[in-house]
C-alpha positions as CSV (number, residue, x, y, z in Angstrom):
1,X,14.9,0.2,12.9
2,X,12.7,1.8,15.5
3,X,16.0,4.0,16.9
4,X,16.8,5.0,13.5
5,X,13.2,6.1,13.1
6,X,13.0,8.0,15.8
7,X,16.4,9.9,15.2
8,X,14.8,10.8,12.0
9,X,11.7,11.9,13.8
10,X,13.7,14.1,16.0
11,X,16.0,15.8,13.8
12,X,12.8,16.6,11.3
13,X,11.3,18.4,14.0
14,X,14.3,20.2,14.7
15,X,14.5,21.1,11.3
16,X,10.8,22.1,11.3
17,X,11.6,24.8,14.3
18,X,14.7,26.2,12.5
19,X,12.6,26.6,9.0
20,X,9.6,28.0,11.0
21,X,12.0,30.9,13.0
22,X,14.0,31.4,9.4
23,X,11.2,31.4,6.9
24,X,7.3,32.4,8.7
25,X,7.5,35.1,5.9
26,X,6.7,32.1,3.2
27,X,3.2,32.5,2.2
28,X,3.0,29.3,0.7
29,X,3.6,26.0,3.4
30,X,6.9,23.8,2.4
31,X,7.9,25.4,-0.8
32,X,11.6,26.3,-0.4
33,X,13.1,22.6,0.1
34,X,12.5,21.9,-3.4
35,X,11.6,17.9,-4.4
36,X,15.2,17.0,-3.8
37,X,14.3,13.2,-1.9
38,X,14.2,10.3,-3.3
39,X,11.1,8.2,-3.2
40,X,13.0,5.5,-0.7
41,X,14.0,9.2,2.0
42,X,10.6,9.8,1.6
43,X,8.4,7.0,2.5
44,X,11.4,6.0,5.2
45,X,10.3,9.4,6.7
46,X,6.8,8.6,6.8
47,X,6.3,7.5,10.1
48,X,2.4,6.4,10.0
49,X,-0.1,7.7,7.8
50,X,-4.1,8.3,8.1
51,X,-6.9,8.8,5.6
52,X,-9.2,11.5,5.3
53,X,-11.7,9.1,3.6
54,X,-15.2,9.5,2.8
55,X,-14.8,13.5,2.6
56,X,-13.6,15.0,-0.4
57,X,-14.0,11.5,-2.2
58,X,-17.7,11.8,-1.4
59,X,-20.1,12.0,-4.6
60,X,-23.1,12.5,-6.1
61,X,-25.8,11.2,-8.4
62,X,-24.8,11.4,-12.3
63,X,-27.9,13.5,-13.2
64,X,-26.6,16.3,-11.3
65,X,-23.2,16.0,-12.9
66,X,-21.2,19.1,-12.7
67,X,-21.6,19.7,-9.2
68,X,-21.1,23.7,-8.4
69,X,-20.8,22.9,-4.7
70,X,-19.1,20.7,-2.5
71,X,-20.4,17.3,-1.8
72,X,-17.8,16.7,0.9
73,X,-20.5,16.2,3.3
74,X,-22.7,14.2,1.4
75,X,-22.0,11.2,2.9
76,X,-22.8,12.3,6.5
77,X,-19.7,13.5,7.4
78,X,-19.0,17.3,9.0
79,X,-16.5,19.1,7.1
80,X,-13.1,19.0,7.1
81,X,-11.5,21.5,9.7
82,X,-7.9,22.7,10.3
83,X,-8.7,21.2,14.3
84,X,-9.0,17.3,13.0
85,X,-5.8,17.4,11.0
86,X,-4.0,19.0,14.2
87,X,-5.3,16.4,16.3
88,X,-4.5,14.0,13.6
89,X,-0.6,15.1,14.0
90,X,-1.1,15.6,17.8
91,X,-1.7,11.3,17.7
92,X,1.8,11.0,16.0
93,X,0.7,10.6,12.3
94,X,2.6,13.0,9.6
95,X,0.9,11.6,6.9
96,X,-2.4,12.2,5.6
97,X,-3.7,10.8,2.7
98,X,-6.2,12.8,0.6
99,X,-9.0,10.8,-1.8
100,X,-10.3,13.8,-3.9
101,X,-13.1,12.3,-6.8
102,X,-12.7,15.7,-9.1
103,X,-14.8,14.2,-12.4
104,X,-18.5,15.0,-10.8
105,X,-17.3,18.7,-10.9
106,X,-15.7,18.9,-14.3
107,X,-16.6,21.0,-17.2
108,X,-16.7,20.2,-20.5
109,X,-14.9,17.7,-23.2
110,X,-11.2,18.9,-21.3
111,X,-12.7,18.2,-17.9
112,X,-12.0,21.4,-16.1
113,X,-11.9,21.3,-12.5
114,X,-13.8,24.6,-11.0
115,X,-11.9,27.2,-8.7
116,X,-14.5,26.5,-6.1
117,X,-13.5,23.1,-5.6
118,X,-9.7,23.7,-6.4
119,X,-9.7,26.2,-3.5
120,X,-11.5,24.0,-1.4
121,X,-9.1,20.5,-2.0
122,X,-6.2,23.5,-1.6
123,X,-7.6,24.5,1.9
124,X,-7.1,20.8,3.2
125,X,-4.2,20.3,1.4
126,X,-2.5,23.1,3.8
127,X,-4.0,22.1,7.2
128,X,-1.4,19.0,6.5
129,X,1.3,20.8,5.3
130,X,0.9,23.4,7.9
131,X,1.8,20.9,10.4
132,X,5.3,19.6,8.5
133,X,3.3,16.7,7.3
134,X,3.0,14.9,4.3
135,X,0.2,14.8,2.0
136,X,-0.8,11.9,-0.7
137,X,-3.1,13.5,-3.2
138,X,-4.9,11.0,-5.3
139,X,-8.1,10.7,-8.1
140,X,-10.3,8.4,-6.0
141,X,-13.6,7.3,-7.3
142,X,-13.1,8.8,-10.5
143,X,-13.7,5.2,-11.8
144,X,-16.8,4.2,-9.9
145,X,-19.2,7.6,-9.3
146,X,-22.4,6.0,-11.9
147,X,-20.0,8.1,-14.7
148,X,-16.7,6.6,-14.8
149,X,-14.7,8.9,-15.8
150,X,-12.0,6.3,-16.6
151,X,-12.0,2.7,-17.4
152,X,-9.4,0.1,-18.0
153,X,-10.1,-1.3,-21.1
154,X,-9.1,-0.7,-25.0
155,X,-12.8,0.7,-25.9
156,X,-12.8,3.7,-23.4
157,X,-8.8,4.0,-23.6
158,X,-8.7,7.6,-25.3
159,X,-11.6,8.8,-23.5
160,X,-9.7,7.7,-19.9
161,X,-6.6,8.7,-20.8
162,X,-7.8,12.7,-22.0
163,X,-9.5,12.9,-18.4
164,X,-6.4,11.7,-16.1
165,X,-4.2,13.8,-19.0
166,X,-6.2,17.1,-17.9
167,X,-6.8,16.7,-14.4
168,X,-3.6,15.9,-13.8
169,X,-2.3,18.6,-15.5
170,X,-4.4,21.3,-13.6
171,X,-3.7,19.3,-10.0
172,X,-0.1,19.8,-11.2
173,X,-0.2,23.3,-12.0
174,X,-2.0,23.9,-8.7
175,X,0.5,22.7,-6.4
176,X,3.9,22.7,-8.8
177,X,5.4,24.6,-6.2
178,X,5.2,22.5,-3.1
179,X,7.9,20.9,-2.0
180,X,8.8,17.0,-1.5
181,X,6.0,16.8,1.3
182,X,3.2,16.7,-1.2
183,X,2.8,13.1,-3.1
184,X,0.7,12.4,-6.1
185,X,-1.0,9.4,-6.5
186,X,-2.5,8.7,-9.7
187,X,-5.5,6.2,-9.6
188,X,-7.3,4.9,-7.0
189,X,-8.2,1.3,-7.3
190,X,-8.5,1.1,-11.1
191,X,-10.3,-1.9,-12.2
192,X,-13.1,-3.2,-14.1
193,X,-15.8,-2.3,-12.4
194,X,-18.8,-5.1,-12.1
195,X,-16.8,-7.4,-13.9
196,X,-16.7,-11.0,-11.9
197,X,-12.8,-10.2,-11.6
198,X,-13.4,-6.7,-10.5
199,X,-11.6,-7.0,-6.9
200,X,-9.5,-10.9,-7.1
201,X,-7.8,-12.5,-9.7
202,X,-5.7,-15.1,-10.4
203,X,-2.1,-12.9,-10.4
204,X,-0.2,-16.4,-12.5
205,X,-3.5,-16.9,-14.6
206,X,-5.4,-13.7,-15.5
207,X,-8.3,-13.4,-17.6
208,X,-7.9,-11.7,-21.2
209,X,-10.2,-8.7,-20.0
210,X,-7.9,-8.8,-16.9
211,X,-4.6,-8.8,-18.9
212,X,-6.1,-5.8,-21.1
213,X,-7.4,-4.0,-18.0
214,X,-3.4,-4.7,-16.7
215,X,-2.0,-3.0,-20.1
216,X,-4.2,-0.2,-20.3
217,X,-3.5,0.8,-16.2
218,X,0.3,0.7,-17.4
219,X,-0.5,3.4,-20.0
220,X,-2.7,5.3,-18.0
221,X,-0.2,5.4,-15.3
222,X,2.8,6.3,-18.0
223,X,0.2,9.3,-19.2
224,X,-1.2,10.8,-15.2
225,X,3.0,10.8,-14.8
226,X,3.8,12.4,-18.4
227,X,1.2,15.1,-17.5
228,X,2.6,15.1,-13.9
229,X,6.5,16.0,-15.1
230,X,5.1,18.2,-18.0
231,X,3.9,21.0,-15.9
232,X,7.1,21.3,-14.6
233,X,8.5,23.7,-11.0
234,X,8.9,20.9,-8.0
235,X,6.6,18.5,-10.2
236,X,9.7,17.8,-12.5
237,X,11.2,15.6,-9.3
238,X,8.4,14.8,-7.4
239,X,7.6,11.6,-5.9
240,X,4.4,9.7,-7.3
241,X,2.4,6.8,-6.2
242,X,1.8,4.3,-9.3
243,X,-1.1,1.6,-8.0
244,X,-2.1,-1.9,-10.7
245,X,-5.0,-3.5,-11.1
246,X,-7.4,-2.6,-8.0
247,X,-4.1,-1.4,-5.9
248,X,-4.2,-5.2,-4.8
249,X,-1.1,-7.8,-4.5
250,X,-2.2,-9.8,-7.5
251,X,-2.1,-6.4,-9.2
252,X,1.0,-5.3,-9.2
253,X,2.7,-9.2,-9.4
254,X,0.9,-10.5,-11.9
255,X,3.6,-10.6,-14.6
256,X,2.6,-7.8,-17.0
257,X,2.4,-5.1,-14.6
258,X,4.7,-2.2,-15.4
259,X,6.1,0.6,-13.3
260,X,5.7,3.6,-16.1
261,X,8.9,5.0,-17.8
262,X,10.1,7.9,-15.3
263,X,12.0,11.3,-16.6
264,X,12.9,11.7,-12.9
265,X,15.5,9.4,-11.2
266,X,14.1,7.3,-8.1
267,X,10.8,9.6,-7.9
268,X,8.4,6.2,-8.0
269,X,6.9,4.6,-5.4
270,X,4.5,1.4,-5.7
271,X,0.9,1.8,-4.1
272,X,-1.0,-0.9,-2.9
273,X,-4.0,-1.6,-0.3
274,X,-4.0,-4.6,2.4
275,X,-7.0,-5.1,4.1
276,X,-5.6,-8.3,5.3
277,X,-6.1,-10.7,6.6
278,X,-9.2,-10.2,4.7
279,X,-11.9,-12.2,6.5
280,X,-11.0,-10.4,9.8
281,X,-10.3,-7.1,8.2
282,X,-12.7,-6.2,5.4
283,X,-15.3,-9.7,4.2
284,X,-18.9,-9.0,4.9
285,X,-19.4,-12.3,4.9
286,X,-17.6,-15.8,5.8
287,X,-16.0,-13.5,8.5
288,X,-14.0,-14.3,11.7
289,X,-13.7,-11.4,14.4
290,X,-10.8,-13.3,15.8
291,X,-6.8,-12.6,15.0
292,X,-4.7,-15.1,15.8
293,X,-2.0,-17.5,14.6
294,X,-4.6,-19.2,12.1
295,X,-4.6,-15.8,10.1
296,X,-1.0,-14.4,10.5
297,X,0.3,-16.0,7.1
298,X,-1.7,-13.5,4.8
299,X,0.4,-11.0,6.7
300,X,3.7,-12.9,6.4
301,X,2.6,-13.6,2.5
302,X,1.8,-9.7,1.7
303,X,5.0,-8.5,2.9
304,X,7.5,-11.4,1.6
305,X,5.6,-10.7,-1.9
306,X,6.2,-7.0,-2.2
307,X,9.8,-7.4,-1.1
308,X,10.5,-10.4,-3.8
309,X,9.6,-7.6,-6.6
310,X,9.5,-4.2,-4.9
311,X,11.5,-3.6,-2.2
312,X,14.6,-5.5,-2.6
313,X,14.4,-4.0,-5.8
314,X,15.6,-0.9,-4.5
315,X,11.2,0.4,-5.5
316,X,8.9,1.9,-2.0
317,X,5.8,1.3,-0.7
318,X,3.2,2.9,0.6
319,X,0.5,0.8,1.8
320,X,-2.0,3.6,1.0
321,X,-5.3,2.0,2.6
322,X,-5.6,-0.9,5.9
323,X,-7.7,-0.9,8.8
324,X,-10.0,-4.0,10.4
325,X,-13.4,-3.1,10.5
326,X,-15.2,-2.8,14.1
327,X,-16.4,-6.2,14.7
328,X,-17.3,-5.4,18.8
329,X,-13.8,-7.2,18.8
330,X,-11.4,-4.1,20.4
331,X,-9.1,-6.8,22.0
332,X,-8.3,-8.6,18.2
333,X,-8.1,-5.1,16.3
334,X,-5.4,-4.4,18.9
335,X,-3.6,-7.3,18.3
336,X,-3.7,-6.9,14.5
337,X,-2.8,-3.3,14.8
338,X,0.5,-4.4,16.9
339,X,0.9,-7.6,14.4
340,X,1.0,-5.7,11.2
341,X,3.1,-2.4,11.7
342,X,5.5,-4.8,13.3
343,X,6.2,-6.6,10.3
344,X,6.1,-3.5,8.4
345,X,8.7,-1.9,11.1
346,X,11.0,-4.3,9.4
347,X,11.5,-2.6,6.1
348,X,12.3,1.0,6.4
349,X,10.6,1.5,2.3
350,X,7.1,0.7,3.4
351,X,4.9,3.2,4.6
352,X,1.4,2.7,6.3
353,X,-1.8,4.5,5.9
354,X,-4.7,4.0,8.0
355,X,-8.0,3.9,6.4
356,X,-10.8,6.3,8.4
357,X,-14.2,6.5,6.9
358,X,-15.7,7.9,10.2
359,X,-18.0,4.6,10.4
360,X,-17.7,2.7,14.1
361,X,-20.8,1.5,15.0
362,X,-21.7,-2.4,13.6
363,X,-25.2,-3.0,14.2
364,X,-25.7,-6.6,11.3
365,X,-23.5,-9.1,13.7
366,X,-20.7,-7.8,12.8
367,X,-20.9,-8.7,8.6
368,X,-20.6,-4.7,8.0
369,X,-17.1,-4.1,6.4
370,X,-17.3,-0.4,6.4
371,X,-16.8,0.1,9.8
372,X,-13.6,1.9,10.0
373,X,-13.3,5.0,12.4
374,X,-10.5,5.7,14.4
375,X,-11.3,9.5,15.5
376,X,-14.6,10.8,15.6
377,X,-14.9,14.0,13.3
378,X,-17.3,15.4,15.3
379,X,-15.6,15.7,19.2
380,X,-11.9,14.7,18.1
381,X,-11.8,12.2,20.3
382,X,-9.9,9.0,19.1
383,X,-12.4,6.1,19.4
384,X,-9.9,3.0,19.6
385,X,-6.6,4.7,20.9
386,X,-5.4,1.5,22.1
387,X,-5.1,0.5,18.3
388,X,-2.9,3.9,17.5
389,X,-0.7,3.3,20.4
390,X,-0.4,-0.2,19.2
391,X,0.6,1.4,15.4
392,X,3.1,4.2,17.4
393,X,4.8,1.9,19.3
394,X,6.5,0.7,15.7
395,X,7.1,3.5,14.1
396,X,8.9,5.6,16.5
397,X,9.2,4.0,19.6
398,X,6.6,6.2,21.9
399,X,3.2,6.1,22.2
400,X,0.6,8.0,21.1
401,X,-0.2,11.1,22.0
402,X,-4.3,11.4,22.5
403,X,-6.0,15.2,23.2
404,X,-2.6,15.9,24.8
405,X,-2.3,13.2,27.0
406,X,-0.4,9.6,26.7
407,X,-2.4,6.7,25.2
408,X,-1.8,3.8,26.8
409,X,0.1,0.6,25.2
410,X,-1.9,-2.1,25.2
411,X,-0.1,-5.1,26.6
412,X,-0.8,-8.3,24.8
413,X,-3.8,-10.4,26.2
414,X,-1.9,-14.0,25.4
415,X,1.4,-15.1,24.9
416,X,2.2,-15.6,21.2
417,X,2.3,-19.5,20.8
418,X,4.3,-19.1,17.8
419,X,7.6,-21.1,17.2
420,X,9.8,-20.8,14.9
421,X,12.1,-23.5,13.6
422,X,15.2,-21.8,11.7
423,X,17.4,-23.8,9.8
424,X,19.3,-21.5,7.4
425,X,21.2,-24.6,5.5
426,X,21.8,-25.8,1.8
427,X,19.4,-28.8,1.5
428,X,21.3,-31.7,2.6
429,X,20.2,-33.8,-0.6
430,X,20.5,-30.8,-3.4
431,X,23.8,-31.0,-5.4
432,X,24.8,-28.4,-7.5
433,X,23.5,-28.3,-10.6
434,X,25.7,-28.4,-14.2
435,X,24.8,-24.9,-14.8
436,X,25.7,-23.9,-11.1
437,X,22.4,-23.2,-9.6
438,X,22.0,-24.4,-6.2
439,X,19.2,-24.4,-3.6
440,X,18.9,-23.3,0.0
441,X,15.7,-23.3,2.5
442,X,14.8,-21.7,5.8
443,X,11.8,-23.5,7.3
444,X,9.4,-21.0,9.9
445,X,7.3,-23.4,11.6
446,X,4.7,-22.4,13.6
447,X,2.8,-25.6,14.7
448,X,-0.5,-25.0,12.8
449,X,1.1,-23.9,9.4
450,X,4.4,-23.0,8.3
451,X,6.7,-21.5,5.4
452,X,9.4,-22.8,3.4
453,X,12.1,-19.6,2.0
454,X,13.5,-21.2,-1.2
455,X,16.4,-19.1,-2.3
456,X,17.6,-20.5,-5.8
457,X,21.8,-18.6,-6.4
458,X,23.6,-19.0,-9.5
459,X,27.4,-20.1,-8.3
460,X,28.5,-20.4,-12.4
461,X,30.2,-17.5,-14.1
462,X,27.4,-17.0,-16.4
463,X,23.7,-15.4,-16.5
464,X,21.4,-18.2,-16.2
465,X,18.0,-17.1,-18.0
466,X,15.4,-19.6,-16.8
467,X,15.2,-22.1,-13.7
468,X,12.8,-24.6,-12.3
469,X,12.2,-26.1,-9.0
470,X,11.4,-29.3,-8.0
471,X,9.7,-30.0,-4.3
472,X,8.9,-33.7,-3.2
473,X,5.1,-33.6,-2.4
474,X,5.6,-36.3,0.4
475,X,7.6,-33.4,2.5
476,X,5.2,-30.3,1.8
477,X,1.9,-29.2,1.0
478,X,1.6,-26.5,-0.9
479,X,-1.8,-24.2,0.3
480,X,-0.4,-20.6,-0.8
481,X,3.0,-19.5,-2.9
482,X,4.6,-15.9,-3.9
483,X,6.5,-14.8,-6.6
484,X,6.1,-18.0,-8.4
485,X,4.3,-20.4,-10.9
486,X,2.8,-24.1,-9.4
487,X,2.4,-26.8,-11.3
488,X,2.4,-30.4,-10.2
489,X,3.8,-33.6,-11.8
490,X,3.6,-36.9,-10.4
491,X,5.0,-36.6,-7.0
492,X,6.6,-33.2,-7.2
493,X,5.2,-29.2,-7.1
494,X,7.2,-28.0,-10.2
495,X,7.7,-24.2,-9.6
496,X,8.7,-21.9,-12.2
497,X,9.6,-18.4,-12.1
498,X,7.6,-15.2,-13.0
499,X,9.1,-13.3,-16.1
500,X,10.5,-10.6,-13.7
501,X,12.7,-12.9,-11.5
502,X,13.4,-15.7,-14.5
503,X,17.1,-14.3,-14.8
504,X,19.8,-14.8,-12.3
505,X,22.7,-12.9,-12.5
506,X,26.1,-14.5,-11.6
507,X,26.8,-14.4,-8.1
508,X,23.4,-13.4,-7.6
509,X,20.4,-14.8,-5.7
510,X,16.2,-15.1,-6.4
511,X,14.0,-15.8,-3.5
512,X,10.6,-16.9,-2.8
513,X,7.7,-18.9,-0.5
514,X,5.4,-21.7,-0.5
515,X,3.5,-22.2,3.1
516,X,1.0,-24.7,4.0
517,X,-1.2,-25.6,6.8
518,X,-0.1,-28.3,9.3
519,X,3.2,-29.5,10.2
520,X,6.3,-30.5,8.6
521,X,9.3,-32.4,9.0
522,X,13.0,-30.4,9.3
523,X,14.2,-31.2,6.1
524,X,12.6,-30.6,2.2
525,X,13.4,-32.7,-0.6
526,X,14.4,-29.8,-3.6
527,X,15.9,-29.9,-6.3
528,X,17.0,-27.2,-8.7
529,X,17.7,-27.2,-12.2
């Protein structure tokens, strides 16, 4: 993985000298390659990616609303130079991610963005591009700037979907002609905003205002695409970012969560966030500043849940926002850092994006979850650069260059204690069922928790349409499962399947996890039928 990476790597920048001797007359950075990648070559060739967050996402007070200048520095940041994204690049990232909130600047009932601030997004835009990297270009706080200028719910459902129609539209038209480097992504965290399910909810048990909140991100995803495609030039291919509910896990496998309708063949890529594991990385409260087997699993969880219903599904990802906030607790951050983009590493469809608001200090005990800065804006020097060697080291196999010189890979304070006990067999006790189902396990056991990898294959001839699972409760505790329903019945978890992985082709295969906390035994009573 890490070879082929860097092979990649190598040849782009090969690529990159030939285009710059052959083609310096182009006014207009990456234009003549067209949009001809798919959205799998593309996030594959996005090594590691880093937000430009709290900037151009920064916003104002609704009584001022339009804004005819910039509030990019609002929020105490400088502004965004042409020096930070070079030394962004210089650190081994070619992907920056852009939050833009465009509503506190638009004009009238068709929300017109002004040139000023067109221009301005434009400029940034360019200092990426300029250095062969790619660019994710969103709507960010479009929902949650005192206006909302979208909302996920049936009474404000024309209203949202006329805004992301126009804006869309006019970001389109802007930048029709760049080439695969730029990505759209068209919400940012949409979700009901104040509601008591606003940022969790139950993915096999949502609420009716979160199953309307679900449907109506579907259509407003199906309509920021529609407008997307419509203006046509490099937009009629281009690759776009489609988040659910809150961009969070639940919200894209709860069951009724849609990819939109594409005109464009293998253009769509999911996006999600992972601030995980989320009491080390993000809580404010009922925090740990410690990273160590106790917290791996969310980890583990995240990435075996996107690959039961994205990835092996032939569908990207781009984790678009992750970081662990600055808890005074370097050493940890480090070891999350190496942790997470090794398990990432694994699947060459998953993309990462590092979230930077340009916040390090945590002056409240360490409770402040807004401490994210990884390069100070103001003297370009890189605050933590044992944490972006850590995140180099997996992506292309060298570290990180920082202000021109080698950062230096960390070396692991403690040798993992984790153990894994393999057993890739049919379970000894499962026969195969009338209709041909049959189940196999893997158990990882890591001494203070472990995971059982039920894989549930249809041997028959036929298309089996529904299945159910049967696990003795005297072999397993169930904390924590993914891609499945839980139910229990006497002395068995009964697990059913989700509506998108209920049908098994024949010959073919579904696969999913339950994972508890303590031991367990080397064998686990299932049955299938």
């Amino acid at each position: 993985m890490h070879n082929i990476k860097t092979i990649k790597r190598l040849l782009s920048l090969v690529l990159t000298l030939i285009i710059f001797v052959t083609a310096a007359c182009v006014k207009t950075p990456s234009v003549a390659s067209g949009t001809n990648k798919t959205a799998t070559q593309v996030v594959s060739d996005m090594t590691a990616g880093w937000n430009l967050g709290n900037s151009l996402d920064a916003y104002g007070q609704k009584a001022n609303f339009p804004y005819t200048t910039s509030n990019e520095t609002t929020w105490g940041n400088p502004k965004t130079t042409k020096a930070l994204i070079d030394a962004v690049a210089a650190a081994g990232f070619n992907t920056v991610r852009i939050p833009v909130s465009w509503g506190q600047y638009t004009t009238g009932s068709d929300y017109q963005i002004p040139a000023f601030f067109m221009k301005r997004v434009h400029e940034v835009v360019d200092y990426c591009i300029e250095n062969n990297m790619y660019v994710i270009l969103n709507t960010h706080h479009d929902i949650n700037n005192n206006y909302c200028f979208y909302v996920p719910n049936n009474a404000n459902k024309s209203r949202s979907e006329a805004y992301l129609k126009s804006v869309w539209t006019q970001i389109g038209n802007e930048f029709k002609d760049y080439d695969y480097h730029l990505v759209f992504e068209t919400m940012n965290e949409p979700r009901l905003i104040g509601h008591s399910q606003e940022w969790w909810f139950h993915r096999n048990n949502p609420s009716q205002d979160i199953k309307e909140a679900v449907a109506c991100i579907n259509d407003y995803n199906q309509v920021a695409l529609d407008a997307i495609r419509a203006t046509g030039g490099n937009n009629a291919t281009r690759c776009v970012m489609i988040p659910g509910y809150d961009a969070s896990i639940e919200g894209c496998m709860t069951d009724t969560f849609a990819m939109p309708k594409d005109s464009a063949s293998d253009r769509l890529i999911l996006s999600v966030h992972a601030y995980i594991p989320y009491r080390f990385a993000l809580a404010s409260d009922n925090f740990t500043t410690k990273f160590d087997d106790s917290n791996k699993g969310d980890i583990e969880s995240f990435f075996n849940d996107l690959n039961s219903k994205f990835l092996s599904k032939n569908v990207p990802v781009v984790v678009g926002e992750t970081s662990a906030t600055n808890r005074n607790n370097r050493a940890d951050r480090v070891k999350w850092a190496d942790y997470y983009w090794e398990k990432a590493a694994k699947y060459s469809n998953v993309a990462m994006v590092l979230w930077d608001n340009n916040i390090y200090d945590n002056n409240s005990a360490g409770s402040n979850g807004e401490c994210h800065r990884y390069i100070d804006r103001s003297t370009l020097q890189w605050t933590v650069p044992e944490i972006i060697s850590a995140i180099m080291k997996h992506v292309d196999g060298t570290p990180a260059t920082i202000s021109g010189k080698l950062a230096s890979t960390p070396k692991s304070e403690e040798t993992p204690t984790t153990t894994q006990q393999q057993t890739s067999t049919p379970v000894p006790t499962q026969k195969p069922a009338a209709d041909g189902l049959k189940a196999e396990y893997t158990i990882n056991n890591w001494g203070s928790g472990y995971q059982v990898l039920i894989k549930v294959k249809n041997n028959s001839s036929s298309k089996v349409n529904n299945w159910t699972v049967k696990v003795n409760k005297k072999d397993v505790k169930i904390d924590s499962s993914w891609s499945v329903n839980i139910a229990e019945e006497a002395n068995y978890y009964v697990i059913t399947p989700m509506s998108w992985n209920s049908s098994i082709e024949p010959g073919a295969s579904v696969d999913f996890g339950i994972q508890g906390n303590g031991s367990i035994g080397s064998t686990v009573d299932i049955t299938v039928q």
